[in-house]
C-alpha positions in Angstrom: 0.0 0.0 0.0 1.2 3.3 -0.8 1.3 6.4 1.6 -1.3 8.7 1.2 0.0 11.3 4.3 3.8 11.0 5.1 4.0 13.8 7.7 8.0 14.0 9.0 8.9 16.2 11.9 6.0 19.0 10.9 5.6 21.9 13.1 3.7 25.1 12.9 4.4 27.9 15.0 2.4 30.9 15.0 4.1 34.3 17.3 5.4 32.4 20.4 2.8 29.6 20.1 3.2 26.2 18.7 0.0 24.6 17.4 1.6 21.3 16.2 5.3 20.2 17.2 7.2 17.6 15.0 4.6 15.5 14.1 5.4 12.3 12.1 2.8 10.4 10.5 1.6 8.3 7.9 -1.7 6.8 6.4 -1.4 4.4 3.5 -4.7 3.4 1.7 -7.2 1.6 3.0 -6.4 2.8 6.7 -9.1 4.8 8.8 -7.5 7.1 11.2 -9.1 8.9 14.1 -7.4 11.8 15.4 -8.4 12.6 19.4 -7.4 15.2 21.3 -8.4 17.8 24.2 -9.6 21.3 22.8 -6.3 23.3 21.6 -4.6 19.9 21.0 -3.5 20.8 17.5 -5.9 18.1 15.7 -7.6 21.2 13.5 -4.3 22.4 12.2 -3.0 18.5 11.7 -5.7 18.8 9.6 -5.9 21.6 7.7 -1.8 20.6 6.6 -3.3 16.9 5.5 -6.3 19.1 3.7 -3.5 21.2 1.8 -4.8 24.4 3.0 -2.3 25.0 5.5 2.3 24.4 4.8 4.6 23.9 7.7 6.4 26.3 9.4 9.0 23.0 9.1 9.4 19.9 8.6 7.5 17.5 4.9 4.1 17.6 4.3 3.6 14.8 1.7 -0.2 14.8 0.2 -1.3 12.2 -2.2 2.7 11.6 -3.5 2.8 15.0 -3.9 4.9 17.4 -1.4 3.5 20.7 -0.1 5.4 23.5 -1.5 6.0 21.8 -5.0 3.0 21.6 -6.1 -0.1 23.4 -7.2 -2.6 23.1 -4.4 -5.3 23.7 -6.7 -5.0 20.7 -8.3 -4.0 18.9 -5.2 -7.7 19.9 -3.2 -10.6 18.6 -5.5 -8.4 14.8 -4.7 -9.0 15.4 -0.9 -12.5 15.2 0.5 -13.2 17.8 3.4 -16.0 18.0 5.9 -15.5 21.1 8.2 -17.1 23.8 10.4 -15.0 26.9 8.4 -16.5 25.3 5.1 -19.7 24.7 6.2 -20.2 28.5 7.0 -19.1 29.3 3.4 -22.5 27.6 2.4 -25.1 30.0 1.5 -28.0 29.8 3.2 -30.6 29.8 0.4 -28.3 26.9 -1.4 -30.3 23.3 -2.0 -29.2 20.2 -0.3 -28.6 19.7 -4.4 -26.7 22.3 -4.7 -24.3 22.0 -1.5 -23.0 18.6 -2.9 -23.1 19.4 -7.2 -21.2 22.9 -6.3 -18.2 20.4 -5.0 -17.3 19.8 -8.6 -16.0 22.9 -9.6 -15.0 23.5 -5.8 -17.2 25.8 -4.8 -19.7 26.6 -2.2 -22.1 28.6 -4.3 -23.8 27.7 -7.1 -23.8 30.8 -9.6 -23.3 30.5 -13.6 -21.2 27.6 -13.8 -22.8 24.7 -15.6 -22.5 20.8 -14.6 -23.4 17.9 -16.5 -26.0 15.2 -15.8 -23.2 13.0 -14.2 -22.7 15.1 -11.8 -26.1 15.7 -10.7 -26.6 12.1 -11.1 -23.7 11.2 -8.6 -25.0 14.1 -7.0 -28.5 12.5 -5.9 -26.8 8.8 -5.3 -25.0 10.3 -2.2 -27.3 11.9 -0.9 -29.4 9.1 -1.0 -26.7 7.0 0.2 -26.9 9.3 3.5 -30.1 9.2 4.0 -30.6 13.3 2.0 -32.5 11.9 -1.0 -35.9 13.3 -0.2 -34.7 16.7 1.1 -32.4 17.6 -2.4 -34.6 20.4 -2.9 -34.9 21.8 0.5 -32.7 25.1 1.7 -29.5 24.2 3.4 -30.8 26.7 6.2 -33.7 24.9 6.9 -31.4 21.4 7.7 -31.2 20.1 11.5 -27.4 20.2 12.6 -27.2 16.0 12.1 -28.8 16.3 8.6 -26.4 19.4 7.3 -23.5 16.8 8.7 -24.4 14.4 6.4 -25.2 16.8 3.3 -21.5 18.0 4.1 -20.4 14.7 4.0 -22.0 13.8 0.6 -20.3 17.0 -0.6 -16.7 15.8 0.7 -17.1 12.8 -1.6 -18.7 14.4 -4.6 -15.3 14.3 -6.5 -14.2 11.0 -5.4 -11.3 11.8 -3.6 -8.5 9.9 -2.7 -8.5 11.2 1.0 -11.6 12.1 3.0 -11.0 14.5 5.6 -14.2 14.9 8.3 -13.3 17.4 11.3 -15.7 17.3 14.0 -18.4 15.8 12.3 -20.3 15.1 15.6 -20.1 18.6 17.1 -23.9 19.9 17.9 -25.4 16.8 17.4 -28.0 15.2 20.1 -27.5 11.3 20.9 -30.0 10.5 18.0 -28.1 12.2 15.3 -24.1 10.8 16.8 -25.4 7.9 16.8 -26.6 7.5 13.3 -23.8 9.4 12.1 -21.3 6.9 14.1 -23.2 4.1 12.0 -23.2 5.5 8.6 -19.6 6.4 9.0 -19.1 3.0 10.7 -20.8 1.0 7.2 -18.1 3.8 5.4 -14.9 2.1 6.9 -16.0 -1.0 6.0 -16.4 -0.1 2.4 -13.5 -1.5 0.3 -14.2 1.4 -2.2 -13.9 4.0 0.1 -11.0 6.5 0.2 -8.5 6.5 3.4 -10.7 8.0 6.1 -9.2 11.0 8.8 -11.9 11.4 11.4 -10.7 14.1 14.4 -13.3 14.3 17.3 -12.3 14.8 21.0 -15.4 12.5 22.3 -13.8 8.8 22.0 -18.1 7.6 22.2 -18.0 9.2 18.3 -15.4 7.0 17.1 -16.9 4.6 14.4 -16.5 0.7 14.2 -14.5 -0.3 11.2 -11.7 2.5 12.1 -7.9 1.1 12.2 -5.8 3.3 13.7 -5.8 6.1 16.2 -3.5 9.1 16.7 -3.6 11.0 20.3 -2.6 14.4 20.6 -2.0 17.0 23.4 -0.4 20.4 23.6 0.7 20.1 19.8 2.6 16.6 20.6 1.8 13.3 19.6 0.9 11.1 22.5 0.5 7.7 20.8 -0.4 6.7 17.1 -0.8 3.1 15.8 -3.1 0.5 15.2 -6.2 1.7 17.7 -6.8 -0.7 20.2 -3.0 -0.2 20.7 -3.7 3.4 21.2 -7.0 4.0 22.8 -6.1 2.5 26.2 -6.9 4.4 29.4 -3.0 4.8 29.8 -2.6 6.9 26.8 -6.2 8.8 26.9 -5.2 9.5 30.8 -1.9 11.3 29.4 -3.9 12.9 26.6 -6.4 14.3 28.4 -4.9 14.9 32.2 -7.6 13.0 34.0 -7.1 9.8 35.2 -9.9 7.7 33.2 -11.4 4.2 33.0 -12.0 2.7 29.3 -14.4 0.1 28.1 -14.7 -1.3 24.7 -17.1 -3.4 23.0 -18.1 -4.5 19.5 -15.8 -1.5 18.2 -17.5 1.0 20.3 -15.4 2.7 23.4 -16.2 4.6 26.2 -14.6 6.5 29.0 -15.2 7.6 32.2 -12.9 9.2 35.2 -11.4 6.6 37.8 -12.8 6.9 40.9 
């Protein structure tokens, strides 16, 4: 399997402040990779880098065979699928659900003049029907509950089908109904031989999906552990990554902490 992130010794340092320090990493294909992390971890900018919308202060950035800062990111971006807060609030509100996922074609997050073909409406409706959007392609993107603009954003992420699928907090807002039918749509995902390598970052270990492979722990911009994930998600290294001494179950690929009384 080839590598599709080989991160060696990346740092970014903004002012005085480091947001990730020396970071080495790779995901090949097939791998699905959850990134955890307390708030201010660094898992947002680890990110961004993989999503080629951020270089290095130092240290290689290597993206789809291709190395940040040799390449045209341009071209680089519609192969990586992203799912994102910062692009979700780029969405009009009047778009369509339709409209949200075609406008990923040309890369864009309104639709204005630009014309698509019948494919690409066509591929389009499949995923959102695939996640569950098909009968609301015509509704306002506005008008959405928080679970069901998660899963039109996710649609949108793989409307070009990339080669990397990047999904940053997916979870965030969402009651227990809506994690936990995103958890098993995402879950069915990583089981799918098709489907591009997977980054998931969340800092609620319950929203990490069955079918994920490895896991990457991060804490004041340093890695903590990162490896295969029930190597990695053990209450020793979520105690370290999260400063609380903590108690962790799993079962049938789901996990769950709580502090150690």
């Amino acid at each position: 399997m080839s590598d599709v992130l080989e991160l060696a010794a990346v740092s970014v340092v903004r002012g005085s402040k480091t947001l990730l320090n020396k970071v080495d990493w790779q995901v090949k294909e097939g791998e699905r990779w959850v990134i955890l992390g307390p708030n201010g971890a660094g898992k947002t900018t680890l990110l961004q880098i993989a999503a080629a919308r951020l270089h290095p202060t130092s240290g290689m950035a290597g993206i789809l065979e291709e190395i940040l800062g040799s390449v045209d990111v341009f071209e680089l971006r519609p192969r990586i699928g992203l799912s994102s807060a910062a692009l979700a609030n780029q969405i009009p509100e009047d778009e369509t659900v339709l409209n949200v996922v075609v406008t990923a074609a040309y890369g864009v997050t309104g639709r204005w003049r630009e014309g698509y073909e019948r494919a690409d409406e066509r591929r389009a409706f499949r995923l959102l029907n695939d996640w569950g959007m098909g009968p609301l392609l015509n509704r306002k993107f506005a008008s959405l509950s928080e679970g069901e603009r998660k899963r039109a954003q996710i649609a949108r992420a793989l409307m070009t089908d990339p080669e990397l699928l990047l999904l940053d907090e997916p979870g965030a807002g969402l009651d227990l109904g809506g994690r936990e039918e995103l958890v098993h749509r995402l879950s069915e995902l990583a089981r799918d031989e098709s489907a591009p390598a997977i980054v998931l970052v969340t800092h609620h270990l319950e929203e990490v999906p069955p079918g994920f492979t490895h896991a990457m722990l991060l804490r004041d911009a340093n890695v903590v552990a990162s490896g295969p994930i029930t190597e990695v998600l053990t209450a020793e290294n979520l105690s370290q990554t999260f400063g609380l001494e903590l108690d962790v179950n799993a079962s049938a690929g789901r996990y769950t902490a709580a502090a150690r009384r």
